[in-house]
N, C-alpha and C positions, 0 to 999 in steps of 0.2 A: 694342665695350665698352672705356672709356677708366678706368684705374685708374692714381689718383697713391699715391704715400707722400712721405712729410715728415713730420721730424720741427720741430713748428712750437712748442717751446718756450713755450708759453702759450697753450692755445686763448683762453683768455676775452680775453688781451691783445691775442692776432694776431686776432682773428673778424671785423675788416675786410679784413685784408690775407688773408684764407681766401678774403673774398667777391669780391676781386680775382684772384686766383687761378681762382677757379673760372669767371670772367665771361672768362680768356681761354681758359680749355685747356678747359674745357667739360665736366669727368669725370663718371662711372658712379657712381663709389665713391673713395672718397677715406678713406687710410689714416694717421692720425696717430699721431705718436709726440709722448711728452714733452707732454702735454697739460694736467699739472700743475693737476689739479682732482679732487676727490673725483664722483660716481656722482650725488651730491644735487643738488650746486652745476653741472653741466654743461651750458650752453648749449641745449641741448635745443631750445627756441624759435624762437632764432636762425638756427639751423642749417636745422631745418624749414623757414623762410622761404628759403633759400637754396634749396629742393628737394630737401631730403635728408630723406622721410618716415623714413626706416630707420639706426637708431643703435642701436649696438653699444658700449657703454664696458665700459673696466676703470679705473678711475682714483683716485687717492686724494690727499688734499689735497698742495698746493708741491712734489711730484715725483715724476716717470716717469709714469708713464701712457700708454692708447692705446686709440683708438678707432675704428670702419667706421664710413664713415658712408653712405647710398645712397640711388638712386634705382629700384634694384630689390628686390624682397622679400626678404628672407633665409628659407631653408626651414630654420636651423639655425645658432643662435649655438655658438661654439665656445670657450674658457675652459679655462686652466690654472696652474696655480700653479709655477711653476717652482721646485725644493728648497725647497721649503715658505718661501719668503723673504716672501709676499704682497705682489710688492712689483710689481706690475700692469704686464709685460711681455708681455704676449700678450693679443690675441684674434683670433678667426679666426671666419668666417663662412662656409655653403653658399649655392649659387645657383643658380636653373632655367638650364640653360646648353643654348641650340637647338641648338646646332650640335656636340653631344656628348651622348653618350646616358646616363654617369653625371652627378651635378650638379660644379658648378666649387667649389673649394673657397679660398679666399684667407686666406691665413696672416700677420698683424704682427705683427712682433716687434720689442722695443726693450730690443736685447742690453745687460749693463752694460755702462759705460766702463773701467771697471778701475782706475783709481786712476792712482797716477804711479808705480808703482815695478812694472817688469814680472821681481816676483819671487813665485811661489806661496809660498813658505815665510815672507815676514816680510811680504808682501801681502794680506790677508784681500779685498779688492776684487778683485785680481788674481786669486788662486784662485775667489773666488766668480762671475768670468766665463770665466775656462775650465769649472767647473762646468755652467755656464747651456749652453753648445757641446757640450757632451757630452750632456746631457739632450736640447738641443732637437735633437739629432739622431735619437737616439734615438725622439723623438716623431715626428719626421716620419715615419721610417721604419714606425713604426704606421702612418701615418696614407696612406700611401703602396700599404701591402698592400690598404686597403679601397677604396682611389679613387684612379684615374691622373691625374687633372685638377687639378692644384694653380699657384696662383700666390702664392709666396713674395717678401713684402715685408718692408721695414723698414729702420731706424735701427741697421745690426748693429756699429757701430763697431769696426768693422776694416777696412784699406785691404788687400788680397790681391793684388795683383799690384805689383810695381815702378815701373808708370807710375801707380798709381793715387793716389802723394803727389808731392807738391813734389821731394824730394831722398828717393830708397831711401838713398844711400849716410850723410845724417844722422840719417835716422829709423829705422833701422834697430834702434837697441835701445828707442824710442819705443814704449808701450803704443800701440794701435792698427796696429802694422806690425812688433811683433817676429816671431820664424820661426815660437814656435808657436803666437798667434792665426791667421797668417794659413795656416798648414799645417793646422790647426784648420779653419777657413772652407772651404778650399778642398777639403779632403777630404770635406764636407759636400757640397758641391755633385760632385763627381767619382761619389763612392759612391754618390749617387744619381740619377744622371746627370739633374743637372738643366743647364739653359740660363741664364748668368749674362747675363744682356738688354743689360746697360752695357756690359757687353765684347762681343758679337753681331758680328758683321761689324766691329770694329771696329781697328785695327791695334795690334801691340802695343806700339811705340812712342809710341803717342795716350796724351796724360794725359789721363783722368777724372777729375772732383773734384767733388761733391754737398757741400762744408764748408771752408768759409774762417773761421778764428781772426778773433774781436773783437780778439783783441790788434794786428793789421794794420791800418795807421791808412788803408792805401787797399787794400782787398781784391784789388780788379783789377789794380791796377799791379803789386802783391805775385805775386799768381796762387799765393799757398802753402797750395795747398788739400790735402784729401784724399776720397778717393771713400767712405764712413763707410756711404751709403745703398747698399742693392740691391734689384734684383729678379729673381728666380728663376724659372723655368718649366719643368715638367715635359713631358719630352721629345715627350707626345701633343698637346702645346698649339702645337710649332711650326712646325707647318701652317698653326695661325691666329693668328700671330703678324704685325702688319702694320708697329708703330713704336715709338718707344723716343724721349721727349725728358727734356732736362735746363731744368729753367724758373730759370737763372741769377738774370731779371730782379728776382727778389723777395729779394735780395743787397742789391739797390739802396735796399731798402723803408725807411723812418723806421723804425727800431728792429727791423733785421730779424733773423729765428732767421738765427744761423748757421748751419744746415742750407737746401736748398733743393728744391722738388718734382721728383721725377721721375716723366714718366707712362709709359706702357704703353696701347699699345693693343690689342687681340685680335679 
């Protein structure tokens, strides 16, 4: 079972470069963030032609958004409204899962970005994503008492480890990598002893980066990325955990999202 996220910044605009995507890495389920379409207007069509009978949105016209999209049934759409903001940051979907005797559960989420100023008090962006970290922890851990099987995705904009940007020592008071998003993140993933997949076997000295700045007039050369994307897996899952890729190439793409896919395989 091959499961991407990407946050792909405009389905209706990227919905070739989805069908490239998918013609190399070949996925299951495919987890978008940022899909900047209302529920009416959604591709719907398209996508089906691609082989994705099974779609799952939350979405609302010019921004955020996120949707499943599959080649397996879902026994269970999943929907939340985070602090009542409605501003379409989650959905989550169940799945007949063989080789586990509860169903598999898959979690997207597409945390705010926070704004530029990483101050809760003259911040309302700022506060309203530490807000969103506190709730979705909260929910998982609901969600966690009823079913051990979860794979946690998304667009969480936040780099949590020191190798995961360009420079710790200048982003360091940078929204996306100050101490308490990413002590935030991290405690999320500790407290409930999940398995952060991009870090897996991975050294700690290795930079990860899933997000390169349009403002980089040559992304590659620059390499001043940040790691923004993750995925998560719950501790019963990493028996059947087999690979973990980062699909860079679509960095390269005519008008590519800043963001780029990463899969998981199980």
């Amino acid at each position: 079972m091959k499961i991407i996220t990407w946050n792909i910044n405009s389905v209706r605009i990227r919905i070739d470069q989805l069908s490239e995507v998918i013609n190399e890495l070949d996925p299951d389920v495919i987890c978008l963030q940022e899909t900047k379409c209302d529920n009416k207007n959604f591709p719907i069509r398209e996508i089906q032609s691609l082989g994705y009978k099974y779609i799952a949105i939350n979405g609302q016209p010019s921004y955020n958004g996120v949707a499943i999209l599959s080649r397996l049934k879902f026994t269970e759409i999943l929907n939340k409204d985070f602090y009542n903001k409605n501003d379409c940051r989650y959905i989550g979907a169940k799945f007949k899962y063989p080789k586990v005797k509860n169903d598999l559960l898959v979690h997207n989420f597409y945390v705010p970005a926070g704004g530029d100023e990483p101050d809760p008090d003259i911040n309302a962006k700022f506060l309203h994503k530490l807000e969103f970290l506190d709730e979705m922890d909260s929910y998982l851990k609901e969600q966690f008492q009823e079913n051990p099987h979860h794979v946690i995705v998304g667009d969480m904009n936040i780099a949590p480890h020191i190798n995961d940007v360009w420079s710790h020592k200048q982003l360091i008071n940078v929204v996306s990598h100050t101490d308490i998003e990413r002590n935030k993140l991290t405690s999320i993933i500790k407290e409930n002893r999940l398995i952060d997949i991009m870090r897996y076997d991975v050294a700690d000295e290795e930079k990860v980066f899933s997000w390169w700045s349009y403002r980089n007039r040559d992304w590659k050369k620059s390499n001043r990325g940040r790691r923004l994307d993750h995925i998560w897996i719950t501790k019963d899952l990493v028996d059947h955990y087999k690979d973990h890729s980062i699909f860079t190439n679509t960095r390269d793409f005519t008008r590519p999202s800043d963001h780029v896919p990463v899969l998981i395989e199980i």
